[in-house]
C-alpha positions in Angstrom: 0.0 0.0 0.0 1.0 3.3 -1.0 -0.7 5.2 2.0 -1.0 3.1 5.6 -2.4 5.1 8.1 -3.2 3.5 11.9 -5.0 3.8 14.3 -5.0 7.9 14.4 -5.8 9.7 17.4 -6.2 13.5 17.5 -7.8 15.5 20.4 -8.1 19.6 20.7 -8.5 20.6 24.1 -11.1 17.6 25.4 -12.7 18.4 22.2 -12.0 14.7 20.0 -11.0 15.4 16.3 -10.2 11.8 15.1 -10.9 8.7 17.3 -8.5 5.6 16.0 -8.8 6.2 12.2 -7.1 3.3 10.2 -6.8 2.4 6.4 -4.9 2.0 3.8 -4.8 3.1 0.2 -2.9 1.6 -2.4 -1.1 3.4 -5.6 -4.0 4.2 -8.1 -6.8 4.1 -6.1 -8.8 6.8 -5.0 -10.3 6.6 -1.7 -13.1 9.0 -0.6 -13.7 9.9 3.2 -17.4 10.8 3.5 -18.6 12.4 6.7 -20.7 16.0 7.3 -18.7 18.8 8.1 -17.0 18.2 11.8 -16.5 14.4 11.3 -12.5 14.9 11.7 -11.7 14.6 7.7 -9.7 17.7 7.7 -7.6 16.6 11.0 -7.3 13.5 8.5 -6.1 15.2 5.6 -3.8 17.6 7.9 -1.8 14.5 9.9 -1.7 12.6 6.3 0.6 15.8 5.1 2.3 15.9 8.4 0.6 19.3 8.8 -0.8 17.8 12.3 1.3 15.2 14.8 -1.1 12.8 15.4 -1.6 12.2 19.2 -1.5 8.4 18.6 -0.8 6.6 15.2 1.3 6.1 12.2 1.3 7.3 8.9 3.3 5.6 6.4 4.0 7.1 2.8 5.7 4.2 0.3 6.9 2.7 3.2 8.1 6.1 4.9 6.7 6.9 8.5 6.1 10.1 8.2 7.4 10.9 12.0 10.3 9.7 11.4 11.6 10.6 7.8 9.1 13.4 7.6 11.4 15.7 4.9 11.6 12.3 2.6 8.1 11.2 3.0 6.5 14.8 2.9 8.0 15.2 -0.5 5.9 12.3 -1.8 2.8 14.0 -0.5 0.6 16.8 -2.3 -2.3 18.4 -0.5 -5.0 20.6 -1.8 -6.5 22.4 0.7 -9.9 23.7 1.4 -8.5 27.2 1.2 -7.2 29.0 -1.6 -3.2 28.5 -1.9 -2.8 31.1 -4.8 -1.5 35.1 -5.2 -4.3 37.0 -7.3 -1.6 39.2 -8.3 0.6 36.6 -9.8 -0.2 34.5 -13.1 -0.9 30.9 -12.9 3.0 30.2 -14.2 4.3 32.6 -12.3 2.0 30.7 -8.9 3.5 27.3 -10.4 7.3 28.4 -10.1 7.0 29.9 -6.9 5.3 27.0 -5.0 8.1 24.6 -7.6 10.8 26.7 -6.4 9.8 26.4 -2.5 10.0 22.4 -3.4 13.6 22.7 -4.9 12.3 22.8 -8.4 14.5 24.8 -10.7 15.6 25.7 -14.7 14.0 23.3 -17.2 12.6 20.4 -14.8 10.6 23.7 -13.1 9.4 24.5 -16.9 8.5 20.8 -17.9 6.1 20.4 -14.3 4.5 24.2 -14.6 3.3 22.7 -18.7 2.1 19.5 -17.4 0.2 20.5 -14.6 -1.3 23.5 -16.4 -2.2 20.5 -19.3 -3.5 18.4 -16.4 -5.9 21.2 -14.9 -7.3 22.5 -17.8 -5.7 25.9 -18.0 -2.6 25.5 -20.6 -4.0 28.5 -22.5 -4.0 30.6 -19.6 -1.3 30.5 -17.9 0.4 34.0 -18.0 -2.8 35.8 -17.4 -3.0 37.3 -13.7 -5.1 35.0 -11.4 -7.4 37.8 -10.2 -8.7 37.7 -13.5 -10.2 33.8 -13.4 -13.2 32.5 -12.1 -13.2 30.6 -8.8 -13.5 27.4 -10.4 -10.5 28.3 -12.7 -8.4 29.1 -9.4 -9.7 26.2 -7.5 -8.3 24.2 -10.8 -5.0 26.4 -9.8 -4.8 25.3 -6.4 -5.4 21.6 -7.8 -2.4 21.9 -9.9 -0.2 24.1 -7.1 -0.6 20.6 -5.4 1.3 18.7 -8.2 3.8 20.8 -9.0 6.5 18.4 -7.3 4.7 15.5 -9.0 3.8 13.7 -5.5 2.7 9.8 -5.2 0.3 10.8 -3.0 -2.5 13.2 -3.7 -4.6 14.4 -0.7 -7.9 16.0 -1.9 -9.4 18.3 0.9 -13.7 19.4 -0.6 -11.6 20.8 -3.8 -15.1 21.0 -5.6 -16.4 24.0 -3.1 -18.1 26.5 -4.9 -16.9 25.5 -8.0 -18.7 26.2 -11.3 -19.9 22.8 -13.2 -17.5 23.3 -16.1 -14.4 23.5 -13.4 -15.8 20.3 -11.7 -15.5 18.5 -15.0 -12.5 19.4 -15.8 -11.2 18.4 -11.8 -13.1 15.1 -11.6 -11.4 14.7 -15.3 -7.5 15.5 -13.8 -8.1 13.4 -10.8 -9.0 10.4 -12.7 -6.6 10.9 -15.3 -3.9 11.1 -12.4 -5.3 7.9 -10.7 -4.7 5.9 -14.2 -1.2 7.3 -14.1 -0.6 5.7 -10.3 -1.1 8.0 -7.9 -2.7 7.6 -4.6 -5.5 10.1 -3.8 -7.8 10.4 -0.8 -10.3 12.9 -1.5 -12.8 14.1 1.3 -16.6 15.3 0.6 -20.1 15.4 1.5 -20.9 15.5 -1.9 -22.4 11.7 -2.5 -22.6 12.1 -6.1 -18.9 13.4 -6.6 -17.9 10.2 -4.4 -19.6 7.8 -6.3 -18.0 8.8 -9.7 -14.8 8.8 -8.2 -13.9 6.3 -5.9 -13.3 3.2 -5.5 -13.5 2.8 -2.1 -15.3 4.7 0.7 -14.9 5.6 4.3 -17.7 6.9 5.9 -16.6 8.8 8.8 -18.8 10.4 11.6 -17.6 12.0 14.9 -13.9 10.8 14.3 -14.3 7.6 13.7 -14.7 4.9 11.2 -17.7 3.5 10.8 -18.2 1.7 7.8 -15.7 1.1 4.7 -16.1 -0.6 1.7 -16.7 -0.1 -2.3 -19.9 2.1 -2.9 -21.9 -0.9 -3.9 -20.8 -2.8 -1.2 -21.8 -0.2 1.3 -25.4 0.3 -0.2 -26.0 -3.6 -0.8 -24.7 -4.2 2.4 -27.5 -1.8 4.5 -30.6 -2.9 1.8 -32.0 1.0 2.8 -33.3 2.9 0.7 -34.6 6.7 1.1 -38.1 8.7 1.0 -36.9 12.5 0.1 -40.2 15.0 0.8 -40.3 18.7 1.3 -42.4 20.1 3.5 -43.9 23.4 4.2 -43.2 23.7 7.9 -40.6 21.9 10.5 -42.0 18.4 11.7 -41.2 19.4 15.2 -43.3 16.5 17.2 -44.3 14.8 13.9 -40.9 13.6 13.7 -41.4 11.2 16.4 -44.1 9.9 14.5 -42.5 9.1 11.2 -39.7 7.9 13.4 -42.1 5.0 14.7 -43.2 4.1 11.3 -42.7 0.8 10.7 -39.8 0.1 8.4 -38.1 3.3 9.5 -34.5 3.2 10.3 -33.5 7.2 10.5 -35.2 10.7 9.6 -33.6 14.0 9.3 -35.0 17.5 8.5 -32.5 20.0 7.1 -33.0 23.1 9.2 -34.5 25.7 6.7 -34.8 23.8 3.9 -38.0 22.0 4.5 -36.3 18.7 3.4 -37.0 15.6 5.4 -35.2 12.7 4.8 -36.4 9.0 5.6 -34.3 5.9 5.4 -36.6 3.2 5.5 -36.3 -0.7 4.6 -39.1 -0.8 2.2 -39.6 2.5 1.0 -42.9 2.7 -1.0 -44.9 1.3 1.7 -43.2 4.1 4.2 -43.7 6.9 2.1 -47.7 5.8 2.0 -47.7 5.9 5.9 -45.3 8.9 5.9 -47.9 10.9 3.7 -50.7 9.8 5.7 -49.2 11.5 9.1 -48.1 14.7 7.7 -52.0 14.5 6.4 -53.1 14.0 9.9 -50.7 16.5 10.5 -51.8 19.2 8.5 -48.1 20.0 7.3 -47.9 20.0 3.4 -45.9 18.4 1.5 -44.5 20.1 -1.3 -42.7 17.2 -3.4 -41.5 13.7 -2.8 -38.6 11.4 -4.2 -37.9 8.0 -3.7 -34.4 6.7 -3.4 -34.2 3.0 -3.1 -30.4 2.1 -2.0 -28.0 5.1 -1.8 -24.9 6.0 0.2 -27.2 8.4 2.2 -29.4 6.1 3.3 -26.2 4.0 4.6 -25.0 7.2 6.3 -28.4 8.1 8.1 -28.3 4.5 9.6 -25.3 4.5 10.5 -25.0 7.9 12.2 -28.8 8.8 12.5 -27.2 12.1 10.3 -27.7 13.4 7.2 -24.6 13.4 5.0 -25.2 17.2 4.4 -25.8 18.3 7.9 -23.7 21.0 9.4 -24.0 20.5 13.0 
């Protein structure tokens, strides 16, 4: 395995981050972390780049533990961060050399790394044009290549789709994959189910720190046999969640605050959705529209953590 991380521990005050976090990912495979904001993927992604000591736990990079060869092993790691890593002010080249130049990158091999990334990314043609001038998703497509520059064996992949346009998604899911073929590791973190499911091959789902199920997408959904009853409603369920909770059949629900979107996971989900409409009736709360999911990576989650995947708390 390229990546061999065990049994990770990080605490901030008595506050736990990441409760014994261990997996492996092996070179050309990219392995999602799926949680909701606050299940410790970002502590992940930090003590994977040895931007964090982990407060128990190894990482291992190609063999490398990263605590103890961390100059060697960190230069086999890139990391794209949630936040923007690039100088408005600067052109994308110019970006390229300086991050190249801060990993000993120099002359012609500097040159050959600042074209292929820029290929990679999407933005060849624009490379000498200030970055104040491009979009957000063309700067988050930057900050994807920022992270290649010193052409790393392992990628890590922090929510690099955030506020992106759909043509810059494109292009990213199309310069991840194309880097997977080529070898590299990547672990990429989400909450975005359908990004996850086109990407990876495997899948941690993470809540509260920990690991709590892992497996390939298919394996994950055929493995809980859930499926999901989507409605919006016009007002909160307050009580009337306790109701649809006691359906039987029902394994989960969650309402969105201030979106009006309850979500059901339910074994059999026609027959719940019936019943469900029939208490909101009773109810007299409305219901605006309705979906029916039968097996998803949601409906795992919600089991499993009694969360929605999208929930910020």
């Amino acid at each position: 395995m390229l990546l061999d991380a065990c049994d990770l521990h990080k605490s901030y005050g008595e506050r736990q981050a990441v409760a014994g976090l261990t997996f492996q990912v092996a070179a050309g495979e990219i392995f999602g972390l799926l949680g909701p904001n606050g299940a410790g993927k970002s502590t992940t992604i930090k003590m994977l780049a040895g931007l964090v000591r982990p407060d128990r736990g190894s990482v291992r990079v190609a063999g490398l533990e990263l605590a103890r060869s961390a100059c060697e092993a960190k230069r086999l790691v890139g990391i794209v961060p949630q936040e923007l890593a690039v100088y408005p002010g600067l052109s994308a080249r110019d970006n390229l050399a300086f991050w190249g130049e801060l990993y000993g990158l120099s002359g012609r091999r500097l040159a050959e790394r600042i074209g292929a990334v820029l290929e990679v990314v999407g933005l060849a043609e624009r490379g000498r044009e200030p970055v104040e001038r491009f979009s957000g998703g063309m700067q988050r497509r930057l900050n994807l290549a920022i992270g290649l520059i010193h052409e790393p064996r392992l990628l890590l992949l922090d929510e690099p789709t955030v506020g992106v346009d759909p043509q810059s998604r494109n292009r990213i899911f199309e310069g991840i994959e194309q880097l997977s073929r080529a070898g590299m590791a990547i672990v990429y973190t989400s909450h975005y189910l359908e990004e996850v499911e086109r990407l990876c091959r495997r899948v941690a789902i993470v809540d509260g720190g920990r690991l709590v199920a892992e497996g390939t997408p298919a394996q994950l959904q055929s493995g809980a046999g859930h499926g999901l009853v989507v409605l919006t409603v016009q007002q909160p369920l307050e009580e009337t969640a306790g109701a649809l909770a006691a359906l039987a059949g029902v394994v989960g629900v969650h309402q969105e605050e201030g979106s009006g979107r309850v979500t059901i996971a339910a074994e059999r989900p026609q027959q719940v959705l019936v019943a469900a409409l029939e208490v909101l009736g009773k109810a007299e709360i409305g219901v605006l529209g309705v979906q029916l999911i039968e097996s998803s990576l949601e409906a795992v989650f919600l089991q499993l953590t009694g969360r929605s995947l999208r929930d910020e708390s």
